[in-house]
Each structure stands twice: as structure tokens, then as C-alpha cells.
C-alpha positions as CSV (number, residue, x, y, z in Angstrom):
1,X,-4.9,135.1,119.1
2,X,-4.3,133.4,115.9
3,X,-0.5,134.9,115.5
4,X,0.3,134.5,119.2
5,X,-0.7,131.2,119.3
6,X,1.1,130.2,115.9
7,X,4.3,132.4,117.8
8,X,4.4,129.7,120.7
9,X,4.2,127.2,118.1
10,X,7.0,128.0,116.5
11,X,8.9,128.4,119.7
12,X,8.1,125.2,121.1
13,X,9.0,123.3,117.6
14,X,12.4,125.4,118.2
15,X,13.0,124.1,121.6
16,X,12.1,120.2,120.5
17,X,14.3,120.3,117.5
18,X,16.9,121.3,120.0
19,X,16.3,119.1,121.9
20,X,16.3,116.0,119.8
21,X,19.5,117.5,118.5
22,X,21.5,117.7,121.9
23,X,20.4,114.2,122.6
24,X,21.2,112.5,119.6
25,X,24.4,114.6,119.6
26,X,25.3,113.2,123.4
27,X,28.9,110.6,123.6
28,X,27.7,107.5,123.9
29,X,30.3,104.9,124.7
30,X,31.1,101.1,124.9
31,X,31.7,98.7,127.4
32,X,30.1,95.2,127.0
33,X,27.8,93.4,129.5
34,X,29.0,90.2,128.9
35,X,33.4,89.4,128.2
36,X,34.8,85.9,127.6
37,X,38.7,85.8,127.1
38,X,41.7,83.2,127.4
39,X,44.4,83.6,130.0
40,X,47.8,83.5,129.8
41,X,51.0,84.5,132.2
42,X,53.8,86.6,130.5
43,X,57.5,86.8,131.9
44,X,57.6,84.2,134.2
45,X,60.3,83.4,136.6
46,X,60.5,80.7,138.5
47,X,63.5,81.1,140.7
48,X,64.3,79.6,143.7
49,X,61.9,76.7,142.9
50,X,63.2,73.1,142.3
51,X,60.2,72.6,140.4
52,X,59.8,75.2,137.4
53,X,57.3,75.3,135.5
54,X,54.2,74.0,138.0
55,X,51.7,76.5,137.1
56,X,52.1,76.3,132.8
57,X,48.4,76.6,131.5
58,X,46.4,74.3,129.6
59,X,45.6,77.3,127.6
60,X,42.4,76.3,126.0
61,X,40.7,75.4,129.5
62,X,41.8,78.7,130.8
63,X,39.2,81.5,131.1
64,X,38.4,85.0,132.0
65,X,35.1,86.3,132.1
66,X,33.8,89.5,133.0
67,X,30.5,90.3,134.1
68,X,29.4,94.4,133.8
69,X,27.7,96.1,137.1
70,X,27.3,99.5,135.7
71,X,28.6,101.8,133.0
72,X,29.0,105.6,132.2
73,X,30.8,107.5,130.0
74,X,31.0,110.9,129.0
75,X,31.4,113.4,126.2
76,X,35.3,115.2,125.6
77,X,34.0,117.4,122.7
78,X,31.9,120.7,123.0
79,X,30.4,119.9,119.8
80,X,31.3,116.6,118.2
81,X,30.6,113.4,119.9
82,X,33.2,111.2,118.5
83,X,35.9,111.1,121.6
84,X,34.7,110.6,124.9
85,X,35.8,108.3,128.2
86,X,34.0,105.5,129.6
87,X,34.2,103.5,133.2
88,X,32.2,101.3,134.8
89,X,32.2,98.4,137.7
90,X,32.9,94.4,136.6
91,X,33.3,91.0,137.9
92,X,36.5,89.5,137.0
93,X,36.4,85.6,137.1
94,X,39.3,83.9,136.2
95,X,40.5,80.5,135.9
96,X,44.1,79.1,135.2
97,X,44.0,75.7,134.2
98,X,47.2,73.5,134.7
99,X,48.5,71.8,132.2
100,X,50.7,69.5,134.7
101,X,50.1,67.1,138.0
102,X,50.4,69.8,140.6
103,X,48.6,72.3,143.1
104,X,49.3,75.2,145.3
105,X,49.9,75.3,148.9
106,X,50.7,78.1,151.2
107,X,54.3,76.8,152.7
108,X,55.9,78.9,155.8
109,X,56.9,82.5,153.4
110,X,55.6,81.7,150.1
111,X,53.2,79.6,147.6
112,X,54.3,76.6,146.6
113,X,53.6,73.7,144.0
114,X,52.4,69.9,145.1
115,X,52.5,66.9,143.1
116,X,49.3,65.3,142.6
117,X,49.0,61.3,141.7
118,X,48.6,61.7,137.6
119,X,46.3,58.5,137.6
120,X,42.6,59.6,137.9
121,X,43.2,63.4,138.0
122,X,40.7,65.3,135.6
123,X,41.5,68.9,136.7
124,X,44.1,71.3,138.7
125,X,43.3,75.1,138.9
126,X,43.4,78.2,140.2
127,X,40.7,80.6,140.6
128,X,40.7,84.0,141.1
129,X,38.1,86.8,141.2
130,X,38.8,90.6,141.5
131,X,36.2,93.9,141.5
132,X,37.8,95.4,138.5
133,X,37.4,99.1,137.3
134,X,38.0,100.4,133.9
135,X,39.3,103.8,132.6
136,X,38.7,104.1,129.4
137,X,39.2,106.8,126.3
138,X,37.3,105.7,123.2
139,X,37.5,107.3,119.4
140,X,34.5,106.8,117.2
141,X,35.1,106.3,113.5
142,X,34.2,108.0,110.8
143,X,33.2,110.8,113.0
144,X,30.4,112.2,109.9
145,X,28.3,109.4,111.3
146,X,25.4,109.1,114.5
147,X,25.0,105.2,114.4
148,X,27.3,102.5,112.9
149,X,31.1,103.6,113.8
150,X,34.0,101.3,114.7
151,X,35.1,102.1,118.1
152,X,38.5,101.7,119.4
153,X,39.3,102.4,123.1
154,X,42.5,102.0,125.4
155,X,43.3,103.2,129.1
156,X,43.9,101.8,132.1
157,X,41.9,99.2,134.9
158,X,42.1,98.4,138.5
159,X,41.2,95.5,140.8
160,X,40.5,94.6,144.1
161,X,40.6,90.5,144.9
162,X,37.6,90.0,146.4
163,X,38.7,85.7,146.5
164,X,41.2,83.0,145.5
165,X,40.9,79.1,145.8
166,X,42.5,76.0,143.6
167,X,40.6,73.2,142.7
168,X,41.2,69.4,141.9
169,X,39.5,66.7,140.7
170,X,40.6,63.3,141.0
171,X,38.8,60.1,140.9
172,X,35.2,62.2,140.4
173,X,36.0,63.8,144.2
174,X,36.4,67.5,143.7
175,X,38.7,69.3,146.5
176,X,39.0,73.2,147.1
177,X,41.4,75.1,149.3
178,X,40.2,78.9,149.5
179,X,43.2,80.2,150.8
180,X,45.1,83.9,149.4
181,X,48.0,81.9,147.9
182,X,50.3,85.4,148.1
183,X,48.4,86.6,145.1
184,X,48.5,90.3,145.3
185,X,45.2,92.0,146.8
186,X,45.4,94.9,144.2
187,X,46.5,95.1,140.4
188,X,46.6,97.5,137.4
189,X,47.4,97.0,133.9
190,X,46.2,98.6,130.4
191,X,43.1,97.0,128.5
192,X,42.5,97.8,124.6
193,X,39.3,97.4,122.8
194,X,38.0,97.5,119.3
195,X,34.5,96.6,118.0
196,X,31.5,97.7,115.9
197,X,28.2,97.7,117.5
198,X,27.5,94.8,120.1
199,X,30.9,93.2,119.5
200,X,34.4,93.9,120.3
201,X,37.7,92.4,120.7
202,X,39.6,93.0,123.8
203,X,43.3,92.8,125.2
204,X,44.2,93.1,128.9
205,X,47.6,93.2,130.0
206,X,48.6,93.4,133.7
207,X,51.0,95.2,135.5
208,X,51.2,94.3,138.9
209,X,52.6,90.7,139.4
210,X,49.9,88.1,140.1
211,X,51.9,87.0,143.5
212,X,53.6,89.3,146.3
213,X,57.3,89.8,145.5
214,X,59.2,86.9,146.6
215,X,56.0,84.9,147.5
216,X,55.6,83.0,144.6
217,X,57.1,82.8,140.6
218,X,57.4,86.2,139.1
219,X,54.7,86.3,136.1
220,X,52.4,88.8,135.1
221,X,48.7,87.7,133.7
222,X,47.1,89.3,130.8
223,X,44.0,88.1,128.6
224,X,42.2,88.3,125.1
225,X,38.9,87.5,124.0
226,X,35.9,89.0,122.9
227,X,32.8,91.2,124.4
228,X,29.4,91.1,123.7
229,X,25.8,93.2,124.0
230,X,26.8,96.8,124.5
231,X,23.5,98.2,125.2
């Protein structure tokens, strides 16, 4: 009894050191909770407008923030669990702050600017938000290491615009229009990240115009900031 028992000791102390070792061995990848960025329009063309230049940013009142739903990732290694992809759902919030006295209005085939009264005016924006998804492939460095590796991660993301609406304030009256504006219902760009444990960098650029073609200035947003509480 004595050696059989000892015998189903052993194998049982195999199977949880197995165990343990498949789990701690399992990709575990990186996408923050919580993202704050700047925003910023690249290549923009405003042709065919008399008035260029009516959506330049006030660049430090101009955010992006993304909220996380859910995230998963997944192992590409059979033994090593250094390189691995990671996805996920997110809120994408942004605000583009004007820098200059107008709004947008939906005119008969395109959006167009407005000139607001400068006296009294506090704020002109556009908001956006979009149901983003990431693709992401992520390299964990030095690869000896469980715990404590820099991560750096690049791919591709999605969105679907779930709303648009500008905003002014003049005089302490706020005013919204929710309206589409032209913006273009879906997007796709590439997104970078870098970090080390619950913080990363981050670097989206988009693709896809933010307007229809020919339903308002060609320009193309991307963003930067940083992500936080990867758990």
C-alpha cells in the first residue's frame, strides 16, 4: 500500500508541476483598459473651399480616448511565449477642438464650415465616436524572462462610427448638432504600441479619410498618447 500510494504521489506531483509549467508558460499579451491621446489631421486638402483652413485644431484641447470592452490574445510559439497576437473591442471618443471661429453644417452635397461671432465664444468642436477593433502582433523582450519584458506591438484596427455631433459654446449657452457631417461610417489604419508593464505609448494612424470623397476636406486623422492598467 505504502509503494502504491507513494507511486500516485509521484504522479500527481508530475502532473501539477506540469501544470504550473504550461500556465505560466501561456502568451499573455497587452492591450490597456484605459488610453488617452492627442489628435491631429495629416494631409489635408482643402479644395474647392473659399475658406481653408476651418477645421485647424487647437491641439492641446484635442483628445482621443479609448475605453477597452474585452481583450484576448493568443500564443504564436509551440514552446516559447514571447510572440503572440492580441485583439479586443474599444470605445473610441474623440474630440477635435478648433482653433478658429467656425462650425460644421451639412450644406446640399457636402460639409461645410460657418462663421461663428468671435466675441463670447469659449469652444467649437467636433465629436466623434467609433466601435474600434484592434489586430495586433506583439514581441516580448528579452524573451529568457516570465515577468518584466518590454513589449512592442504593431497591426492593424477597424471602426465602425457609432455617432458624430459638433458643439459650441458661446455666451455660457452650449449648442449641439448630431448630424453625420459626411464623415465616413467605416475606417482602418495601423496602431503601434510600446510599453513595460501597465504602461505603454501608442501611435495610431488612419487610413481611410475622416470625410466621404468629395464631401468635405481631404485629411486623414491619426493620434498619440499613452495607455494605462494592462491587467
Amino acid at each position: 500500500h505504502y509503494h502504491s500510494l507513494k507511486g500516485k504521489i509521484i504522479r500527481l506531483d508530475r502532473w501539477y508541476n506540469h501544470a504550473v509549467s504550461k500556465d505560466n508558460n501561456e502568451f499573455k499579451g497587452h492591450l490597456p483598459i484605459f488610453e488617452m491621446g492627442i489628435n491631429a489631421f495629416a494631409a489635408t486638402d482643402y479644395s474647392g473651399y473659399s475658406v481653408p483652413g476651418f477645421m485647424e485644431l487647437k491641439q492641446s484641447k484635442s483628445f482621443e480616448v479609448n475605453l477597452r470592452l474585452f481583450r484576448f490574445s493568443g500564443g504564436l510559439q509551440r514552446i516559447k511565449n514571447s510572440i503572440g497576437f492580441v485583439s479586443g473591442l474599444e470605445l473610441n471618443l474623440n474630440d477635435y477642438r478648433f482653433s478658429v471661429p467656425y462650425t460644421l453644417v451639412n450644406e446640399e452635397r457636402r460639409t461645410g464650415p460657418v462663421l461663428l461671432q468671435e466675441e463670447g465664444l469659449s469652444k467649437t468642436k467636433l465629436a466623434t465616436t467609433f466601435l474600434t477593433v484592434p489586430l495586433l502582433i506583439e514581441f516580448q523582450l528579452p524573451a529568457k524572462f516570465q515577468e518584466n519584458r518590454i513589449y512592442i506591438s504593431g497591426g492593424i484596427i477597424g471602426g465602425l462610427k457609432l455617432g458624430s455631433h459638433t458643439k459650441v459654446e458661446q455666451f455660457g449657452h452650449k449648442m449641439k448638432d448630431h448630424n453625420d457631417f459626411n464623415i465616413n461610417p467605416f475606417r482602418w489604419g495601423a496602431t503601434f504600441r510600446i510599453g513595460f508593464k501597465d504602461i505603454n505609448l501608442f501611435a495610431t494612424y488612419y487610413k481611410t479619410p475622416i470625410f466621404k470623397e468629395g464631401r468635405g476636406p481631404e485629411m486623414f486623422p491619426f493620434s498619440i498618447g499613452i495607455g494605462l492598467i494592462n491587467k
